[in-house]
N, C-alpha and C positions, 0 to 999 in steps of 0.2 A: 253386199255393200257394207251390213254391219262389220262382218270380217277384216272387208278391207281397210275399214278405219280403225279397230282395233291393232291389223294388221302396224298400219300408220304411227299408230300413239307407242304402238312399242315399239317399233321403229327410232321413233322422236327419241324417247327417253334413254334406248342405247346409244345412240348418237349424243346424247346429253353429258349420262354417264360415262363414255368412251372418251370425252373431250374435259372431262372434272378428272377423269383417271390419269388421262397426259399432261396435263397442266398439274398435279400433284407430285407425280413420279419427276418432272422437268423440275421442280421445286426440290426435290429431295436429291436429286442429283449437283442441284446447283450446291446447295445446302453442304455434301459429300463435298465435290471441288472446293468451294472455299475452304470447309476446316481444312484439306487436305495441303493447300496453298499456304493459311496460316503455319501449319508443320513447316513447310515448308522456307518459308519466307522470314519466320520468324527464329533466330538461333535457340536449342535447348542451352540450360545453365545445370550448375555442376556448385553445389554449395557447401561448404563447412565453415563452424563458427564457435568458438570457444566466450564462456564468460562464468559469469554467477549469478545465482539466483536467490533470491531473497526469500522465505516464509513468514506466514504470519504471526507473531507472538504468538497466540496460542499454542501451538503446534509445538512450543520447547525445542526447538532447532534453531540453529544458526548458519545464517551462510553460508551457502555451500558451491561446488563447483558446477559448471552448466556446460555442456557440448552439444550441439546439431549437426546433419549432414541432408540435404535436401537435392533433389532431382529437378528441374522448373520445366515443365511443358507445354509452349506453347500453346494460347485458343486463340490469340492474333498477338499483335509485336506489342502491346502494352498490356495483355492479361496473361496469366500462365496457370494453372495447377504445380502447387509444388508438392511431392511426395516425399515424406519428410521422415525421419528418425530422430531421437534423442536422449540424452541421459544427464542424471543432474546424483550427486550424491550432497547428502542436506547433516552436519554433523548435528551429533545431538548435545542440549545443554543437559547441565547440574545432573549429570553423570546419565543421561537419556541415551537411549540406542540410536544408531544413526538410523537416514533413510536413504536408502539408494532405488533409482527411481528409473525406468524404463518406457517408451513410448513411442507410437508410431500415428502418423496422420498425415492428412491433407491440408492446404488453405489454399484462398483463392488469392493471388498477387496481383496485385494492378499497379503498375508503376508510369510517373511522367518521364519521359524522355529531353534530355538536355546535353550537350556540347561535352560537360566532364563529371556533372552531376545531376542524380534523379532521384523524387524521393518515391518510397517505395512502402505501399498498404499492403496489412496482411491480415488474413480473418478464415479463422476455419475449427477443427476441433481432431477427436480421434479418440485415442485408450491406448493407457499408461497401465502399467504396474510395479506398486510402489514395495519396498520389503525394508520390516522394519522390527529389532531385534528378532522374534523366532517366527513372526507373521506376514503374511503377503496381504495386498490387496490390488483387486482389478479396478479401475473408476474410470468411465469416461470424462473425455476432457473437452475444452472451450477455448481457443487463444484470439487473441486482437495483439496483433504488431505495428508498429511504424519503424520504420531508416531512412538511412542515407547510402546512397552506392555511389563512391566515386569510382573514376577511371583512372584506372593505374596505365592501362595500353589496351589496344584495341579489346584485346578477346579477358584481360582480368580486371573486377574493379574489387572496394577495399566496402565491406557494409558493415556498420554501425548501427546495434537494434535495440532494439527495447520492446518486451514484450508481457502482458498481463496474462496468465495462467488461470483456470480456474479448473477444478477437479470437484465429481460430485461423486458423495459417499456418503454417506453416514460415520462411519468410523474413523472420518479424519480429524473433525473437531466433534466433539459431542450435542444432541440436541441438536444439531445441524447439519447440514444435506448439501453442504460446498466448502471449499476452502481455495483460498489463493493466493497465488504466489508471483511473482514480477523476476523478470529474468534482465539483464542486458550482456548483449555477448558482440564479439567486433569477428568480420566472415571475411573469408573470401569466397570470389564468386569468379566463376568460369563461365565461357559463354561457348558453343560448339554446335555447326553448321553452316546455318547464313550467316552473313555478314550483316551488320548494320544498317539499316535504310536510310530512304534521303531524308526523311523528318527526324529519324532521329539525328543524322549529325547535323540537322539545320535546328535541333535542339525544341522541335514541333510539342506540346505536353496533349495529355488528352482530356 
């Protein structure tokens, strides 16, 4: 008898287990389908964007040129992963070396959806390297953006950004362990795969 209700309780507790195993695996499969539906449902984007970029006084540079190029990957139709590249050359004052400046990262984009315009958040970080007269330096970086994306036609629209930089080092500014820089640059922007959904051309925000 003792057996048999041991027999029992483990019993019970595979059947337990056996039914927390299916209901978890059902979860992670659902989980799998929908990102896989966002891929799909949602068009990838295709970016490039020229402007300038400002530094800090300290720093003895002046204005300089600024260029991006960015990949957007859908996680659903209003968030994306962008994978990102860029370069900025920064000339130098009162006879300073310049700095030309190299960079690769990520942010996370979440934009409102509307009829010919949306505006568009952007927040993420990555590692640059900067070279300046006979020296290099690696520093990770920090960025926060905001835009405007209008629609030029269905699949290109026209983005207008503006973005805050921050870079941490020691050897950028002295005594100090960041330095930053503010960019604004105008994009264009490519969209490839699906097409548009019904909230976005009913101009739905999120």
């Amino acid at each position: 008898m003792k057996n048999c209700a041991i027999h029992k309780t483990y019993s019970r507790s595979f059947n337990i287990s056996a039914f927390l195993a299916l209901v978890a695996a059902t979860c992670a499969l659902s989980s799998v389908a929908q990102a896989q539906s966002s891929l799909v449902a949602a068009p990838w984007l295709l970016g490039a964007s020229v402007g300038g970029v400002a530094p800090e006084s300290l720093r003895q540079l002046s204005t300089g040129g600024y260029a991006r190029a960015f990949v957007g990957i859908p996680l659903r139709p209003q968030a994306y992963i962008d994978v990102s590249v860029f370069a900025a050359k920064l000339p130098g004052k009162n006879s300073a070396p310049d700095e030309k400046t190299l960079g690769a990262g990520l942010d996370l984009h979440l934009e409102s959806l509307g009829n010919r315009a949306k505006y568009v958040f952007l927040a993420g970080g990555g590692y640059s390297q900067a070279k300046r007269g006979g020296g290099s330096l690696g520093a990770p970086y920090v960025n926060i953006g905001y835009g405007i994306e209008v629609s030029l036609t269905d699949r290109f629209s026209l983005r207008p950004e503006v973005r805050g930089i921050a870079r941490f080092s020691e050897d950028f500014i002295a005594n100090r362990g960041v330095t930053y820089d503010a960019a604004l640059s105008l994009g264009l922007v490519r969209s490839f795969g699906a097409a548009p959904t019904s909230a976005q051309s009913k101009g739905v925000g999120f």
